[in-house]
C-alpha positions in Angstrom: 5.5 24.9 15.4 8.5 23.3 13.3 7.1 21.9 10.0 9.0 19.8 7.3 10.7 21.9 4.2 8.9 19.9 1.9 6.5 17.0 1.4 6.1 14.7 -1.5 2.4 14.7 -2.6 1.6 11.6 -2.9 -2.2 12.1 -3.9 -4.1 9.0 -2.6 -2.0 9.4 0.5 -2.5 12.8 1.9 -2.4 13.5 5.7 -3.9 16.1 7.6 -0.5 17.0 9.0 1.1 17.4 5.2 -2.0 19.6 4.7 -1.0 21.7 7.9 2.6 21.6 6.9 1.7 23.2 3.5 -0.8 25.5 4.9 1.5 27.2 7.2 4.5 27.6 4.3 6.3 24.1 3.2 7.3 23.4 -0.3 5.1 20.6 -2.2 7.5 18.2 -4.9 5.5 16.4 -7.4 6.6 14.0 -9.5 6.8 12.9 -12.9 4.2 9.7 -12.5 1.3 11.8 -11.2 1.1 13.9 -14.2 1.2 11.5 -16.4 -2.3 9.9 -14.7 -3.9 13.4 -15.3 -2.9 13.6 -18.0 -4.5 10.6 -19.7 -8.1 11.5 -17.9 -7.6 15.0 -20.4 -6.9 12.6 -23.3 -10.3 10.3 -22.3 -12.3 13.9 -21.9 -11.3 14.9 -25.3 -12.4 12.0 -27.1 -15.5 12.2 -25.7 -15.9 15.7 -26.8 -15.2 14.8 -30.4 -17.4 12.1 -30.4 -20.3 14.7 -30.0 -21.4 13.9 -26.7 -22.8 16.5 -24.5 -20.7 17.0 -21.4 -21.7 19.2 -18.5 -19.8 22.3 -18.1 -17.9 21.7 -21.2 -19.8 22.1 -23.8 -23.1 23.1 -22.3 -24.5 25.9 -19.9 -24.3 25.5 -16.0 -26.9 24.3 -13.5 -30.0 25.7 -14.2 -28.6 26.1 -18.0 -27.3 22.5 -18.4 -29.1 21.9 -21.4 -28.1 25.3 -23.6 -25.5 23.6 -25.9 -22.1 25.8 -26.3 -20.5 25.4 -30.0 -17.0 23.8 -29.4 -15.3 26.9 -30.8 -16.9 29.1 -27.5 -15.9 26.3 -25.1 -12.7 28.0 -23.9 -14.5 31.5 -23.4 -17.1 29.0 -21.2 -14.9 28.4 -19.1 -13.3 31.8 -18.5 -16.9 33.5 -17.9 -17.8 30.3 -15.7 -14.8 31.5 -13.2 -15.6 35.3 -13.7 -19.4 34.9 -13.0 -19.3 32.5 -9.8 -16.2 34.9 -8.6 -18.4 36.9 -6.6 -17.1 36.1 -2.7 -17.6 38.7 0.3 -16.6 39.5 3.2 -12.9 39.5 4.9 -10.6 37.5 3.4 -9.9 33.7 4.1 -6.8 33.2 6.6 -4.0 32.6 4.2 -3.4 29.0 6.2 -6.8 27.9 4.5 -6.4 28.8 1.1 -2.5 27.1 0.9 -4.9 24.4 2.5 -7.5 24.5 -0.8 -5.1 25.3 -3.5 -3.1 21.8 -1.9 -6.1 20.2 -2.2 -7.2 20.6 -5.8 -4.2 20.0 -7.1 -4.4 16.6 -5.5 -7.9 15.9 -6.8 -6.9 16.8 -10.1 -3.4 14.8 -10.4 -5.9 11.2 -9.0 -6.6 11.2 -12.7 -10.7 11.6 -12.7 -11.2 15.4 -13.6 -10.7 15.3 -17.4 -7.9 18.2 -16.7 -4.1 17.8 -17.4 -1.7 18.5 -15.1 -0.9 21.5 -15.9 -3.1 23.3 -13.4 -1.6 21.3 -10.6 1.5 21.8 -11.9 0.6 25.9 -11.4 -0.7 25.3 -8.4 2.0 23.8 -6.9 4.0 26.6 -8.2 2.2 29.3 -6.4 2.1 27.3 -3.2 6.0 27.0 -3.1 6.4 30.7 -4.4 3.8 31.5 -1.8 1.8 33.3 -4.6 -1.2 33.0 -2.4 -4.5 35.1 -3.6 -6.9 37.1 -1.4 -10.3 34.9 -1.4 -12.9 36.4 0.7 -14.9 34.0 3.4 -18.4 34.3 2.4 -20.2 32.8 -0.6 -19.9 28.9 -0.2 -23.5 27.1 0.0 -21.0 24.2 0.6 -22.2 22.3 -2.5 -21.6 22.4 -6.4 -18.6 22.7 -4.5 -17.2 25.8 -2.5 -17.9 27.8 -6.1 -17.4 31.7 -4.4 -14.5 31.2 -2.9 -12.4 28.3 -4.9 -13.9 31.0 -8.4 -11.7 33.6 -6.6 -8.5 31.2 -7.0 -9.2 30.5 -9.9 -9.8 34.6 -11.0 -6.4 34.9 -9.8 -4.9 32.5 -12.5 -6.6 34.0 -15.2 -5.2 37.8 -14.2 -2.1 36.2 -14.3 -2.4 35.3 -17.5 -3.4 31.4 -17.2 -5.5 30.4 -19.6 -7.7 27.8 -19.3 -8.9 24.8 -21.6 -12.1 22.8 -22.0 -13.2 22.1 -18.3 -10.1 23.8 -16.0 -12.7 26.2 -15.0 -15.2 23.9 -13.8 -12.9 21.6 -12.4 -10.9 24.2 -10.4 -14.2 25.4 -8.6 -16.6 22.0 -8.3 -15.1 20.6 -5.5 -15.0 20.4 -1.2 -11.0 21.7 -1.2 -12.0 25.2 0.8 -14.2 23.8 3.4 -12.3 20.6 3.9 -9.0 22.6 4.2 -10.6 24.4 7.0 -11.6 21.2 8.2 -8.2 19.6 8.3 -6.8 22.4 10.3 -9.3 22.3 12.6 -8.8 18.6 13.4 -4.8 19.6 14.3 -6.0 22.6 16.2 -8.7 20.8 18.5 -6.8 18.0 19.1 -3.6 20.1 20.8 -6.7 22.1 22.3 -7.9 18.7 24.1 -4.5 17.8 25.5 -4.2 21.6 27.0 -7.7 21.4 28.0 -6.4 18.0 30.8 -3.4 19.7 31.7 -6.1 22.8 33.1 -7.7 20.6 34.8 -5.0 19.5 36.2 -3.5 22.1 37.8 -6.9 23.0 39.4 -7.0 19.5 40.9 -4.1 20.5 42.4 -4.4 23.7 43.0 -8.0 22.9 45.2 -7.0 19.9 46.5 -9.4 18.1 44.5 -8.7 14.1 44.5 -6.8 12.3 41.9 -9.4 8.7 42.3 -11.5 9.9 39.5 -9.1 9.3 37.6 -7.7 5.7 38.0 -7.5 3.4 35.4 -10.0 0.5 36.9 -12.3 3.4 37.5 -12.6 4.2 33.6 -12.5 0.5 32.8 -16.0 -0.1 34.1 -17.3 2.6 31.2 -14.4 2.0 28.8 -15.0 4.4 26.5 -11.7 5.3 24.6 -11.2 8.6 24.9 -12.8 9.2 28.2 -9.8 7.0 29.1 -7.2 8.7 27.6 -8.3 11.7 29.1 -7.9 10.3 32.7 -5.1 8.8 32.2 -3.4 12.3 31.0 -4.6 14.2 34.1 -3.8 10.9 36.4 0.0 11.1 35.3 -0.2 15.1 35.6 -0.5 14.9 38.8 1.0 11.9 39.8 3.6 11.9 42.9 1.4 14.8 44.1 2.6 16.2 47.3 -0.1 18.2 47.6 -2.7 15.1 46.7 -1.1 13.6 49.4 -1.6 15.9 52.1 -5.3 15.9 52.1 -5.6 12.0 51.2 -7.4 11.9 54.4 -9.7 15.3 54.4 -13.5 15.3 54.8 -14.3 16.1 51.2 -16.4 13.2 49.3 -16.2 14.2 46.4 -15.3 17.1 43.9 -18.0 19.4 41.2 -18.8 17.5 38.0 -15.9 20.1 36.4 -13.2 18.2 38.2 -14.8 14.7 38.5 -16.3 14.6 35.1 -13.7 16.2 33.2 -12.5 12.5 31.6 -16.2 12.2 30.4 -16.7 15.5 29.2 -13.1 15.9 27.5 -13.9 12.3 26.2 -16.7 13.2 24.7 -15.0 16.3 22.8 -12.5 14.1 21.7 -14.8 11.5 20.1 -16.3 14.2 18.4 -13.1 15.6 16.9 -11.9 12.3 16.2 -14.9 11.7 14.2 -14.4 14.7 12.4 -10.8 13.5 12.0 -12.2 10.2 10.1 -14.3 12.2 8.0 -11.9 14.9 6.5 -9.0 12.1 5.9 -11.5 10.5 3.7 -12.5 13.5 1.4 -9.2 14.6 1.4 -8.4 11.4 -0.5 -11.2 11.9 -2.8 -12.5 13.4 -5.8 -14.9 15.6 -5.2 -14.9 17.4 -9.0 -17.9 17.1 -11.1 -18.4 15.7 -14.0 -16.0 12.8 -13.5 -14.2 10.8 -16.1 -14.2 6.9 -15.0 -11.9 4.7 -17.7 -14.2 5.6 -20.7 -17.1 7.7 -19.8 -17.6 10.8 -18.6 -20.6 10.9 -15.5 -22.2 13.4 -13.5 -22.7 13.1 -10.2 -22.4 14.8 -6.7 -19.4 14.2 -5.1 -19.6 18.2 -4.9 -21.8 17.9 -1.7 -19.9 19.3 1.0 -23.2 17.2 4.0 -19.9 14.4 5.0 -17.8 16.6 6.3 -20.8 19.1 7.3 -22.0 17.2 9.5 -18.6 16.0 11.4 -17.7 19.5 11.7 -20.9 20.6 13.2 -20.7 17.4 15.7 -16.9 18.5 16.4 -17.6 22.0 17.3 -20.3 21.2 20.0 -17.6 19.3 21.5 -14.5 21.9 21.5 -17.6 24.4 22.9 -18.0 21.8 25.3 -14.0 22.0 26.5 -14.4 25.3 27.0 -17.8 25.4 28.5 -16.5 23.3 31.1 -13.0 25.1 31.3 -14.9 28.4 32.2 -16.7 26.3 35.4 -13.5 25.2 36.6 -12.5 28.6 36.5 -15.0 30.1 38.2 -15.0 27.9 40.7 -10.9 28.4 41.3 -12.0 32.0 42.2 -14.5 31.9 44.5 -13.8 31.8 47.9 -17.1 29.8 48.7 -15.3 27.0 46.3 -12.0 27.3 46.2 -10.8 26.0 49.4 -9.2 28.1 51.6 -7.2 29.9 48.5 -8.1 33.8 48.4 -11.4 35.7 46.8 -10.4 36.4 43.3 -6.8 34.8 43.8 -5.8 38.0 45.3 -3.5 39.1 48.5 -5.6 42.2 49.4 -9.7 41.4 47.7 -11.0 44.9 48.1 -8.4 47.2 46.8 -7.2 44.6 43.8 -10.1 42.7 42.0 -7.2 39.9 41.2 -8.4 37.6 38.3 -11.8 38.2 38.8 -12.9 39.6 35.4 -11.1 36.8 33.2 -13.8 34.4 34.5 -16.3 37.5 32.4 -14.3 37.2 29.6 -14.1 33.3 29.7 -18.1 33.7 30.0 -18.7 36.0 27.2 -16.7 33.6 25.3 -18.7 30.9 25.9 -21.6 32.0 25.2 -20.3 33.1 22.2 -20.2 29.4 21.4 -23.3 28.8 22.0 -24.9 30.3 19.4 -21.7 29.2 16.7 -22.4 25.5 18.4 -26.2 25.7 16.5 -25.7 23.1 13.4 -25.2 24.9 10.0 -25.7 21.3 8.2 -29.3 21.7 9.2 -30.1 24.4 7.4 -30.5 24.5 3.1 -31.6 27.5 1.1 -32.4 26.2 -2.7 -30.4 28.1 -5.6 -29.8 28.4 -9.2 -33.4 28.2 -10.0 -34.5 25.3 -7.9 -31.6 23.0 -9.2 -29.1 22.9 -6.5 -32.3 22.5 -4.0 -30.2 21.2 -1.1 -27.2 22.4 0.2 -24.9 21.4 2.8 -23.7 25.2 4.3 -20.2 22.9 5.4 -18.5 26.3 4.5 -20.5 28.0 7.5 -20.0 25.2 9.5 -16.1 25.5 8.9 -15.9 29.2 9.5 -18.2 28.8 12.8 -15.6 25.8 14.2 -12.5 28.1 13.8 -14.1 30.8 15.7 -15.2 28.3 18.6 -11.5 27.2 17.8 -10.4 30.4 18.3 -12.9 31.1 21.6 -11.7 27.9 23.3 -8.1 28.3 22.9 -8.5 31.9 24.9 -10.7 30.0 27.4 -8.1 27.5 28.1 -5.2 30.0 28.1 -7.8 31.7 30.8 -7.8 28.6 32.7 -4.0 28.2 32.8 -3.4 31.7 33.7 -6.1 31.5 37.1 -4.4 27.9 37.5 -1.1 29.3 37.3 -2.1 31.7 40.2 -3.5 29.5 42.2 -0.7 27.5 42.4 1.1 30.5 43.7 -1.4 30.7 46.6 -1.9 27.4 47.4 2.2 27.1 47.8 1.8 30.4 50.3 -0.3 28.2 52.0 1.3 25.2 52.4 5.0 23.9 51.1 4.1 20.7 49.2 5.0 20.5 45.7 2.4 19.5 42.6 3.3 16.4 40.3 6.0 16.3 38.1 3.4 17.5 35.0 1.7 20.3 36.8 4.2 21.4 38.0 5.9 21.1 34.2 2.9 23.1 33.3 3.2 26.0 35.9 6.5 26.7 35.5 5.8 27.1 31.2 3.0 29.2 31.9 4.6 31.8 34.7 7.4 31.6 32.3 5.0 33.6 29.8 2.6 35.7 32.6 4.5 36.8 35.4 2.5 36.3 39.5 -0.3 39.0 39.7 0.7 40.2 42.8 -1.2 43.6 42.4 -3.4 44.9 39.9 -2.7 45.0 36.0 -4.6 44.3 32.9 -3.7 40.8 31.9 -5.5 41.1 28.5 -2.4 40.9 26.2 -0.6 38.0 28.4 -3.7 36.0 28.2 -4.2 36.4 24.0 -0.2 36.0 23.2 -0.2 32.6 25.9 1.6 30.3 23.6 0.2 26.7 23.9 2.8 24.7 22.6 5.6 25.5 25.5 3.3 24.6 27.6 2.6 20.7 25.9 6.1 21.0 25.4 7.1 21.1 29.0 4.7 18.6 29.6 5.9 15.9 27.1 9.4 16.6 28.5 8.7 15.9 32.1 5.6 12.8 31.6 5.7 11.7 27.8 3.9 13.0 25.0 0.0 13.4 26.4 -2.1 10.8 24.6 
């Protein structure tokens, strides 16, 4: 995946693809104009401090301890203890991707002006990201409100080992905030989105491949329950496979109609993509906002809860019942491609001799136990809220658990998929044995990118590393060249 040298953070304007560019190792340029907003909402913070007002985290204790005044002269130690004490993150590490994600996207919070920090800390961050000086934060900790405090604390450990050290509020400001979650988030969007495109060129080639019919998928079909993506879908698999040879041969064969895998696939890929869209609409919002606590707004300095990761909670949780869905519905089609009761004359297993070689039989387990797998990461993590810090923070989002369980459904559906191609793949190979006619111009686009990556199983072989190194993207790519970029 090619990705731009560098983008221009332009704070209020941040896409999820400049995010995803950063994440996976482009430089970030800054420039002069942003700073100087930050650096007048330091100047407003100040003021207010020597005024003698009483500002959360800055000159008094935190959550539960809000009201213990700190003298000004211990507000610097505050803030290093703050970062020391919340540091305490477990479990494996973060994927690297995420945290250039969060590190992005606290910089960008802080240069909108709002956080009462200079941009100095941007500045730093912006460093590390483009020196790819990128710390080990582990996964676990984040209640998803008060901001992601374990995990962003760990980033902000690293500056102060490096030597960083930080003024009145830098602490605070570097961990209140959505930026770990929401990073996740915004990756996950990119990911399920390629994922849904992949998931209508599978079904594709099993249209195909079982001599399913293409009418399902006609435009004035979808128009008479015109919901968007539903129609995209169809119209993606509809120019897969048109100029279909092997459509055409059985225009006029006894079969009705198809299983709800095949004929439903526009409504259930629809579906998926509604709910990743949403999730889409969601995350380009927060990361656009300021989620830092307290805020300073033109003269005053206010408290308030922008911290709460429920928004994009919720979206994510709605998003990853619907990539579970692609790959629920994946795992039928596949099953249904290997059995002989289903598969239309094509061979048990996808085999030339059933008996002595099992064929592709046990990728159809796998797909399964992946599946189910999703199931139980499908449950809604938004639902659930354990109270902390001594009955103050008494409702929670858990958008961090909702983040980690979508990139392992992520992860789950993209093998299910590449399971789907490879038993697709293969029973293209048969079906051809069978009968001369080619596929359309996409499938056959498709087939070719696949078999260029798993050779025919013409006899017996463990297909376990082909299936988990299937590269996706020649795949679209091949597609795109041959039909158009998929919708």
């Amino acid at each position: 995946m090619s990705q731009p040298s560098a983008i221009h953070l332009t704070p209020d304007e941040l896409t999820l693809e400049q995010i995803r560019a950063v994440a996976h190792g482009a430089r970030v340029e800054l420039q002069p104009e942003q700073k100087e907003t930050a650096d007048r909402s330091r100047d407003t913070l100040l003021r207010v401090l020597n005024e003698g007002a009483a500002v959360y985290g800055v000159n008094t204790g935190f959550g539960p301890l809000k009201s213990t005044v700190i003298p000004l002269e211990k507000c610097l130690e505050l803030q290093e203890n703050l970062v020391r004490s919340h540091a305490v993150g477990l479990g494996e590490p973060l994927p690297k991707e995420v945290v250039r994600a969060a590190m992005l996207l606290v910089a960008a919070s802080h240069l909108r002006g709002f956080s009462g920090v200079d941009s100095a800390l941007a500045t730093e961050l912006i460093r590390r990201l483009n020196e790819d000086q990128i710390p080990a934060v582990p996964s676990r900790g984040s209640l998803g409100a008060s901001g992601d405090l374990a995990p962003l604390a760990h980033l902000a450990l690293a500056l102060l080992e490096d030597g960083v050290q930080l003024k009145e509020k830098e602490g605070l400001s570097l961990i209140n905030g959505t930026h770990v979650h929401t990073g996740a988030a915004a990756l996950a969007v990119l990911e399920a989105e390629r994922l849904a495109k992949v998931a209508d060129i599978a079904c594709a080639m099993h249209v195909e491949a079982m001599l399913c019919s293409a009418k399902p998928f006609q435009d004035r079909v979808h128009a008479l329950r015109p919901h968007p993506h539903q129609q995209a879908s169809a119209r993606n698999i509809a120019r897969l496979v048109e100029g279909s040879a092997i459509i055409q041969s059985h225009a006029n064969c006894g079969e009705v109609q198809d299983a709800y895998s095949i004929r439903c696939a526009p409504q259930v890929h629809g579906a998926a993509r509604q709910a990743i869209e949403h999730l889409r609409d969601v995350v380009q919002i927060e990361v656009n906002s300021v989620t830092d606590n307290p805020l300073v707004i033109k003269d005053e300095v206010i408290s308030a809860g922008h911290f709460h990761g429920e928004p994009v909670a919720l979206a994510l949780d709605y998003a990853k019942i619907g990539i579970a869905e692609l790959a629920s519905i994946s795992e039928r089609r596949s099953e249904r491609c290997l059995n002989q009761a289903t598969n239309r004359g094509l061979p048990p297993f996808l085999t030339k001799d059933p008996g002595l070689n099992s064929g592709m039989m046990i990728c159809q387990y796998t797909a399964a136990a992946l599946v189910s797998e999703n199931k139980v990461l499908a449950h809604p993590s938004s639902v659930d809220s354990l109270t902390t810090g001594a009955n103050q923070e008494d409702h929670v989002s858990m958008a961090m658990n909702a983040a980690l369980h979508t990139r392992q459904v992520l992860t789950n559906t993209r093998l299910v998929l590449a399971i789907e191609l490879a038993i697709a793949a293969q029973a293209l190979d048969c079906r051809r044995e069978l009968q001369p006619d080619e596929p359309g111009a996409g499938v056959r686009a498709a087939w070719k990118a696949v078999r260029a990556q798993i050779p025919p199983l013409d006899r017996d072989r463990s297909l376990s590393d082909e299936i988990q190194g299937l590269d996706l993207d020649p795949v679209l790519h091949a597609v795109a060249e041959e039909v158009g970029e998929l919708e």
